[in-house]
C-alpha positions in Angstrom: -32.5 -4.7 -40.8 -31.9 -5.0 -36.8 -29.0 -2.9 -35.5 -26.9 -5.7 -33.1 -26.5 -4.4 -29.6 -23.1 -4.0 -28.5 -23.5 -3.2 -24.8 -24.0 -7.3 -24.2 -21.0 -8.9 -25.2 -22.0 -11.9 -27.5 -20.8 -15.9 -27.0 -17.5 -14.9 -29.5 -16.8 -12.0 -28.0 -16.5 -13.5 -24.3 -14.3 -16.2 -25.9 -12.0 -13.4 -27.7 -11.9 -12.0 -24.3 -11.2 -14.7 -22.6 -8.2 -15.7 -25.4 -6.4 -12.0 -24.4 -6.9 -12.8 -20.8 -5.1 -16.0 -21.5 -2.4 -14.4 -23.6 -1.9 -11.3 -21.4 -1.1 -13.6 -18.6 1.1 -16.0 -21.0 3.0 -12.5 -21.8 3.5 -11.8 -17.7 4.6 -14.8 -17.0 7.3 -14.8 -19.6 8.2 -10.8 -18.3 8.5 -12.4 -15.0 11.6 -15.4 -16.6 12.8 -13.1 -18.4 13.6 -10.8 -15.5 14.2 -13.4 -13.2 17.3 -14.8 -16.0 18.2 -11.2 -16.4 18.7 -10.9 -12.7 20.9 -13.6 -12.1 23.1 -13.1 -15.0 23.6 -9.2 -13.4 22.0 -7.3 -16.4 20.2 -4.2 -16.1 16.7 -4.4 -17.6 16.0 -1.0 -17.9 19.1 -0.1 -19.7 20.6 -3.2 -20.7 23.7 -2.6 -18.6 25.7 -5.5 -17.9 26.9 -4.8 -14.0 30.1 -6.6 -13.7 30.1 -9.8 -11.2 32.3 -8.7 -7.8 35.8 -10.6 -8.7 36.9 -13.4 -6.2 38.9 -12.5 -3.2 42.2 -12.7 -3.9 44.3 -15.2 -1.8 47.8 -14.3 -0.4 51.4 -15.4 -1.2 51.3 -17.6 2.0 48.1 -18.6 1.8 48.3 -20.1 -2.0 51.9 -22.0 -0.4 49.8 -23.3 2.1 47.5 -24.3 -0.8 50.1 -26.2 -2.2 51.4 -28.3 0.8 48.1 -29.6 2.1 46.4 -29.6 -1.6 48.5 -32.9 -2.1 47.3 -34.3 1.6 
C-alpha cells in the first residue's frame, strides 16, 4: 500500500483551506460591526462597561423664558 504524501496539499485540501480563509475573514468582518455598534452605543469591549453618554447642557432660567416667548413666533 502507498503511503500518501502530505507535504503537497491535495485538490480538497486547498478547497478546505480556502473555506477557513473565507470564514476567518467572514469572522473579521463581523469583529469589525460588532465593534463599530459597540462604539457608538459607548460600551466598553474589553470589559463590557457601559460609559455613560455626557448629559445635555443644561439651559438657564432665562434662557428656557426666552424659549418660551419666541418658541410660539
Amino acid at each position: 500500500m502507498k503511503r500518501k504524501n502530505d507535504s503537497h496539499p491535495g485538490r480538497h485540501d486547498k478547497e478546505h483551506l480556502d473555506f477557513l480563509d473565507d470564514r476567518m475573514q467572514l469572522l473579521d468582518t463581523v469583529r469589525r460591526m460588532i465593534d463599530i455598534e459597540l462604539d457608538r452605543r459607548g460600551v466598553n469591549a474589553e470589559g463590557m462597561e457601559r460609559t455613560p453618554p455626557a448629559p445635555p447642557p443644561r439651559r438657564s432660567f432665562w434662557q428656557r423664558i426666552v424659549s418660551i416667548f419666541t418658541g410660539s413666533l
